[in-house]
N, C-alpha and C positions, 0 to 999 in steps of 0.2 A: 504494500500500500504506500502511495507515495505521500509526501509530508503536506503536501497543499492537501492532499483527502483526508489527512489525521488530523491536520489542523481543526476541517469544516466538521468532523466529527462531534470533537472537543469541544466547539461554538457553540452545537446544537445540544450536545448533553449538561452545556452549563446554561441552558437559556429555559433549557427543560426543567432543569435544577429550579433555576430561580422562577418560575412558573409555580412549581408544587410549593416551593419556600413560600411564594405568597399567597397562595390558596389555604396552606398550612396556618399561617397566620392569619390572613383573616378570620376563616373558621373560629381561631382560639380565639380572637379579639371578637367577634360577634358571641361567643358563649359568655365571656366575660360580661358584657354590656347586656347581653338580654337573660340573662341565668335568671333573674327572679320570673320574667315571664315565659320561660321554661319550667320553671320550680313549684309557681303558686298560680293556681286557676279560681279567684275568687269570682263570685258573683255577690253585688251589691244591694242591699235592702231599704226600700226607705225608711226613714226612721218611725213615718206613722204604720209601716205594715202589719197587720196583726195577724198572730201567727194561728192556726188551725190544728189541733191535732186529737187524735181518741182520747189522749190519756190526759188527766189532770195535768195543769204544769204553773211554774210562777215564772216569769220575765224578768230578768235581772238586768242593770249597768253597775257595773263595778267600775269605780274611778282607779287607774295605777296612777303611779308616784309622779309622771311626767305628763299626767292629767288626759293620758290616754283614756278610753273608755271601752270596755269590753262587755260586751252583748251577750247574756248566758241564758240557756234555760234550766229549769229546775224541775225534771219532772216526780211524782211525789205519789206511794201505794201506800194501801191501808196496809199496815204489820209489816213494813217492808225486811228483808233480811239485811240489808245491806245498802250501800250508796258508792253508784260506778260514776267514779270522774271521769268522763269520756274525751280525747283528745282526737277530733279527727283527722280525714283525710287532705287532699289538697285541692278538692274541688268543692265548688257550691257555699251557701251557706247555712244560716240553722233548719230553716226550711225543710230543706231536704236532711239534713244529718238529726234534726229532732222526730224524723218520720222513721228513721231507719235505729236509730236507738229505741224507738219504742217496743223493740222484740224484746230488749230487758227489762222493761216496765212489767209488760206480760210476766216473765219470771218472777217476777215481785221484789225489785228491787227499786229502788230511789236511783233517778239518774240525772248528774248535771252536765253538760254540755256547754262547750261556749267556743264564739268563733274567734279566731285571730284576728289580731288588729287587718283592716283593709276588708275584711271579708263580713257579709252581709251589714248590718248597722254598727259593728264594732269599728273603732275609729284609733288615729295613730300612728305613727312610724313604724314600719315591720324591721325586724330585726332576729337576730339568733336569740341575744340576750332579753330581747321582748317575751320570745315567747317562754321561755324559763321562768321570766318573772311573773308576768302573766298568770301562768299556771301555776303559780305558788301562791298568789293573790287568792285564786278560786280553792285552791286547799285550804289554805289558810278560812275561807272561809265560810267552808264545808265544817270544820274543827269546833264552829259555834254551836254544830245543831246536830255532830255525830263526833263519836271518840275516831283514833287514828284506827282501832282494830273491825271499824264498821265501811272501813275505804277503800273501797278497789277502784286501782289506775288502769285504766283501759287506755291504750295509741294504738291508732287502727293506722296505718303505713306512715306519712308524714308524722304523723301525731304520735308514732312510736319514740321519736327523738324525747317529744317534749318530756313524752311518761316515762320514761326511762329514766331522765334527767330528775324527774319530779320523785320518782320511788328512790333515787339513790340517795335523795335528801332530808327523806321524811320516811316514817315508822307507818306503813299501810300494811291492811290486810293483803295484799298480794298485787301482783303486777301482770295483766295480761297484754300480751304485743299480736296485736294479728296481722298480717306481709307486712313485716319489721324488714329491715334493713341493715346492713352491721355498719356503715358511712353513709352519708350522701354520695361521696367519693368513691364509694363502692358500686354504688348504683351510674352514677356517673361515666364510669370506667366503662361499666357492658353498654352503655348507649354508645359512647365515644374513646373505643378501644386507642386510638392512635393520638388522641389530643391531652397532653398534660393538666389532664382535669383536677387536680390536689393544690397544685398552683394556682387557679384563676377561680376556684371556688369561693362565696364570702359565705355560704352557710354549710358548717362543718357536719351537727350530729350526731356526734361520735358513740352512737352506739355503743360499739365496745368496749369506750371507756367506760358508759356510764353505768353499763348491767355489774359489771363486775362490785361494785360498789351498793348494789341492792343486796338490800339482808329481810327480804319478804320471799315468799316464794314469787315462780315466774313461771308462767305459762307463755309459751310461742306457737302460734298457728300460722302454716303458710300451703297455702296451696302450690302445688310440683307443676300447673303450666302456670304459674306468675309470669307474665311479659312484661310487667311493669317496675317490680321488685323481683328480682331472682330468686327461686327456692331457694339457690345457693346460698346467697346470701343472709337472707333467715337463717339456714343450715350452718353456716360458718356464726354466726352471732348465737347459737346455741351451742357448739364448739365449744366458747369461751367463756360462756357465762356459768356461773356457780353451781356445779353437779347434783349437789346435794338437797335440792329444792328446785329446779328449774325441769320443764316438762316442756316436750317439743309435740306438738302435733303436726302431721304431715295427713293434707287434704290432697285425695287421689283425685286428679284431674280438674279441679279447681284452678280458676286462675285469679285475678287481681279483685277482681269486684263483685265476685260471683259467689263466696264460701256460703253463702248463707241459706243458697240454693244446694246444697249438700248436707246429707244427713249424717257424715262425718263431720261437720264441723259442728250441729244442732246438738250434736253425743258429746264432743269436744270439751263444748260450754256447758253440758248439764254437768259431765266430772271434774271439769274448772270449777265450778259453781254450789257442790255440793257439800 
């Protein structure tokens, strides 16, 4: 090959180079800048909306410290067994998450729910450290009208961070995670194998730090076709959480939003619950 042909080689493999260079970057720089509107899918309520649902409930705003205001509901059975702090997913708001919590109601439990700031009438800055504080505000108080041994932290996928974070801090009857997560980062990673997603992340999660540090028991439920949270991942976060008290449930062909349509996961929650 003569050297004017290995030159034009050379031109074209470093023009090629710098082609993917800059696709490579943008990419990163576009995940960077839009991560929350990949992250968080809220929908907006007004604030006269009045809410509808079967079961008793009371409407709450709780002021935090930065004069945030967070939107709860409280739903409320006769003889209840108990009171599930419900953290949830990353779409919609109470709306839809107070229709879908009411399978615990049926159980006969006490449940209170509340959305993140941004999402339906809850107002405020969103943040990592929002939502930790947030959800300590609504323990805290839950604490007025039930002892800690009457409290179950329920995170349904997103909202596993919070409750995880929340059980490692405080003395509850138990910890249930349903398509938990072991990172964001983690989850991150199976979306966008080839992009330095630990770097350009601002909301961490870190699951596995925070189970480690739970001293309640801990239930994990994940369905094996999750597209959205990887079984894996579940499976790796029960890996490393505390042996001696943690219970894994694996839902046969269940994926992200569907467990409840399984009567694996309806057995799950009656031996979680018993």
């Amino acid at each position: 090959m003569s050297f004017t042909a290995q030159k034009r080689i050379k031109s074209k493999l470093k023009k090629f180079t710098l082609v993917i260079l800059g696709f490579y970057l943008m990419i990163s720089a576009s995940l960077y800048m839009l991560q929350e509107k990949l992250m968080f899918f809220p929908t907006i309520l007004d604030q006269n909306h009045v809410y509808e649902f079967e079961h008793n409930f009371e409407e709450l705003f709780l002021k935090a410290e930065d004069k945030a205001v967070i939107n709860a509901l409280h739903f409320k059975t006769e003889n209840p067994k108990g009171v599930i702090l419900y953290f949830h997913g990353n779409a919609g708001d109470l709306q839809r998450w107070g229709k879908i919590t009411g399978y615990y109601v049926d159980l006969q439990y006490d449940v209170f729910v509340m959305d993140y700031r941004t999402y339906g009438k809850s107002t405020g800055p969103l943040s990592e450290q929002a939502f930790y504080d947030d959800a300590q505000m609504c323990y805290d108080h839950l604490l007025e009208y039930y002892s800690s041994k009457d409290i179950i932290i329920y995170g349904r996928s997103l909202g596993s961070g919070v409750a995880t974070n929340l059980a490692s801090k405080n003395n509850a009857n138990q910890l249930i995670l349903e398509t938990p997560y072991f990172s964001i980062a983690d989850v991150a990673k199976y979306r966008f194998p080839i992009i330095p997603v630990k770097k350009l992340l601002k909301y961490e999660l870190p699951n596995y730090q925070f189970i480690k540090d739970v001293s309640c028991k801990i239930a994990i439920i994940h369905g094996t076709e999750d597209a959205i949270v990887p079984f894996k991942s579940g499976k790796k976060l029960f890996d490393i959480a505390p042996k001696d008290r943690t219970t894994f449930y694996s839902i046969e062909g269940a994926g992200h939003g569907d467990l409840i349509q399984f009567d694996d996961f309806k057995n799950a929650i009656q031996d979680i619950l018993k």
